[in-house]
Backbone bond lengths (Angstrom), bond angles and torsions (degrees), N, CA, C in turn:
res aa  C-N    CA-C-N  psi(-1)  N-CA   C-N-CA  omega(-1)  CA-C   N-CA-C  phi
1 X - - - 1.436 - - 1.533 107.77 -
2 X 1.443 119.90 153.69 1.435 95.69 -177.24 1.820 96.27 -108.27
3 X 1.434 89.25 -138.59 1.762 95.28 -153.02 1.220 94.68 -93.98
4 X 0.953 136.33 -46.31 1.836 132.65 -179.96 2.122 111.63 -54.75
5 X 1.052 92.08 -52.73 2.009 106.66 161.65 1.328 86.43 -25.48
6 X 1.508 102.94 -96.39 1.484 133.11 -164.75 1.174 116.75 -20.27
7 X 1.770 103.19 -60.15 1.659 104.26 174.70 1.611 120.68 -77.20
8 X 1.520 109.18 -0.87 1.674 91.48 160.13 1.785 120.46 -83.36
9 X 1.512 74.47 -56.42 1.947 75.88 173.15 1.509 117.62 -61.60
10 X 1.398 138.51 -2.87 1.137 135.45 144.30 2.204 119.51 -61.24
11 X 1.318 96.34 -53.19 1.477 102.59 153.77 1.429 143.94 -19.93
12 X 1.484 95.76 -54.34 1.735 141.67 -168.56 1.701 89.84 -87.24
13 X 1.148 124.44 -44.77 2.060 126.87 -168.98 1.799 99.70 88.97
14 X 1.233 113.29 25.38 1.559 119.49 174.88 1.696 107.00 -77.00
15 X 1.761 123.44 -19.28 0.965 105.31 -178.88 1.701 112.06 -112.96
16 X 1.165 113.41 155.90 1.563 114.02 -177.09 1.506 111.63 -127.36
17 X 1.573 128.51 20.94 1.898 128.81 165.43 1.054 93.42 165.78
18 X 1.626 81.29 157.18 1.368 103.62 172.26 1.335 118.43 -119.59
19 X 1.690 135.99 131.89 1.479 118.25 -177.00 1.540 102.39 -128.20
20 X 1.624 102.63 128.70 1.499 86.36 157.99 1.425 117.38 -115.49
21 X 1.349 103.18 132.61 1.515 130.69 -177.63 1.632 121.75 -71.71
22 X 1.106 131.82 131.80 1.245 139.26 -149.11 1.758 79.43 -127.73
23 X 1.399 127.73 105.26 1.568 109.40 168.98 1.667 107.28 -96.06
24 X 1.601 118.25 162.45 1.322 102.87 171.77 1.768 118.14 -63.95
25 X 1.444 97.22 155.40 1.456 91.18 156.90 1.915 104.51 85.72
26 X 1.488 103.59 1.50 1.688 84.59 175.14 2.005 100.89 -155.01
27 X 0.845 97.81 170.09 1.395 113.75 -135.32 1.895 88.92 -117.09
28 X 1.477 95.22 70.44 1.345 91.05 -179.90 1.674 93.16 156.40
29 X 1.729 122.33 178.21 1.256 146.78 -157.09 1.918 108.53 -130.66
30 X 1.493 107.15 118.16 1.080 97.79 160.41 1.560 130.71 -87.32
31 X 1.176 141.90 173.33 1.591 128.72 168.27 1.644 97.68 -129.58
32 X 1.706 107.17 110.63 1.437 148.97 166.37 1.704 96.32 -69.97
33 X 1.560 126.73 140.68 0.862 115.20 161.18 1.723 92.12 -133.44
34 X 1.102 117.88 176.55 1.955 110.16 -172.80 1.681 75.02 -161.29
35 X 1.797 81.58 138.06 1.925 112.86 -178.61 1.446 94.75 -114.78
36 X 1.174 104.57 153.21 1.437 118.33 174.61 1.674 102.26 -93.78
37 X 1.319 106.93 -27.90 1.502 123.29 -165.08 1.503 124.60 -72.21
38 X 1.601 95.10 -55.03 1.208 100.36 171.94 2.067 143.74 -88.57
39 X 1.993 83.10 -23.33 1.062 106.03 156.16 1.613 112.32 84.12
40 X 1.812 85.99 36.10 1.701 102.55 -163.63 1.349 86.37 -145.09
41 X 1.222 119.02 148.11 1.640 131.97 165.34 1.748 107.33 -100.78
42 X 1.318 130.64 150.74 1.179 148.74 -176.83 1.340 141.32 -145.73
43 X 1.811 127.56 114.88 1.142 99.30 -163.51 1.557 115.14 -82.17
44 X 1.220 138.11 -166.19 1.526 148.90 124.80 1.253 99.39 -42.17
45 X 1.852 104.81 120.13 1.508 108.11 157.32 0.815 100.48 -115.84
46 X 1.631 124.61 173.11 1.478 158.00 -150.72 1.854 97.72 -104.03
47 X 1.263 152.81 134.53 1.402 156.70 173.69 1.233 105.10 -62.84
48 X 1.388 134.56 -44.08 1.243 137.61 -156.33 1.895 109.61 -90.14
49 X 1.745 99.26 -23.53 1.735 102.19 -153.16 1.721 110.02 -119.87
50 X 1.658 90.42 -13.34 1.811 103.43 -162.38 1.187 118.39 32.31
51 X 1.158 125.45 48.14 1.545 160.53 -174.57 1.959 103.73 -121.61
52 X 1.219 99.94 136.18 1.714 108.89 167.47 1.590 92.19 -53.86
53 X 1.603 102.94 141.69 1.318 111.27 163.53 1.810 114.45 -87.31
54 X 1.191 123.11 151.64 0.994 135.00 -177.55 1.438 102.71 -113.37
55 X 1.494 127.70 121.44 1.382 142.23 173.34 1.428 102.93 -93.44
56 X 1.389 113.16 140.75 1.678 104.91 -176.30 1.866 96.38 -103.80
57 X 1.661 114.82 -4.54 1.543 91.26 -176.92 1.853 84.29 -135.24
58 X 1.294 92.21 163.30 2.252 108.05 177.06 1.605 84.86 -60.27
59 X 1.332 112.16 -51.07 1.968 89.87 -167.79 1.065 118.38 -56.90
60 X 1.561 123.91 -7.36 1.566 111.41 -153.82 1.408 94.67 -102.36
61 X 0.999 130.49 -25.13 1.272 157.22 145.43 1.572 126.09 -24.20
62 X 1.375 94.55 -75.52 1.729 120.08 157.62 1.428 99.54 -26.05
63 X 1.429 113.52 -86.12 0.982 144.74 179.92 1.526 113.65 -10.96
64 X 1.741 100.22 -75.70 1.357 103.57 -172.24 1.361 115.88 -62.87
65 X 1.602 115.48 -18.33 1.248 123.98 -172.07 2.103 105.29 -66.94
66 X 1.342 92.04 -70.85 1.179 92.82 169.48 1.440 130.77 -42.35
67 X 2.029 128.03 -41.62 1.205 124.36 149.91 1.547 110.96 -24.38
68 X 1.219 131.42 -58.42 1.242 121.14 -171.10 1.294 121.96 -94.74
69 X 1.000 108.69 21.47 1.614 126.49 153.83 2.131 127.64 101.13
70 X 1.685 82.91 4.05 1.631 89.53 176.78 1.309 114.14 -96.30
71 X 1.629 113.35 111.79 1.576 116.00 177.99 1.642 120.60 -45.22
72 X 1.407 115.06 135.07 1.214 129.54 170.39 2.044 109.89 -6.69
73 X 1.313 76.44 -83.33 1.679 94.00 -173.96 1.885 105.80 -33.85
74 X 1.322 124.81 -54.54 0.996 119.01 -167.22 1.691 131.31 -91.68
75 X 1.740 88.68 37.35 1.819 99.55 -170.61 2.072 89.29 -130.94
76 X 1.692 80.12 126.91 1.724 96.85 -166.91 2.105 90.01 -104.85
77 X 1.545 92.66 137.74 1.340 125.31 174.34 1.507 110.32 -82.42
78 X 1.571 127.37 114.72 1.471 99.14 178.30 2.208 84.17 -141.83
79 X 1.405 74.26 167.43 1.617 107.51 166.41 1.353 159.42 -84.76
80 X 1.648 117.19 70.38 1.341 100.93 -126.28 1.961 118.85 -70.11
């Protein structure tokens, strides 16, 4: 889904976390978002690739997380 999606159904209270995913083997951060609503998890895609975007730093990450409206504090880092 991309980032404009995200920030409506964030708008709406359709979303309930944010995770960014560390997968093995690559050199960078995905951003997981999980709905209570729909009952589907989703990453951040890229506009150009409709592909998960890959962040090369945690801020960039941070970042997008917060663009869509989940404060810093409440976005968990994991390992896949």
């Amino acid at each position: 889904m991309l980032l404009r999606e995200f920030k409506e159904h964030f708008g709406r209270g359709d979303l309930k976390a944010a995770i960014g995913v560390i997968p093995p083997g690559t050199n960078g951060y995905y951003l997981l978002v999980k709905s209570h609503k729909w009952g589907v998890n989703s990453f951040l895609e890229s506009d150009r690739k409709m592909q998960p975007r890959v962040f090369k730093s945690q801020q960039a990450l941070l970042n997008a997380a917060k663009a869509i409206g989940f404060p810093y504090q409440e976005i968990d880092i994991q390992h896949l």
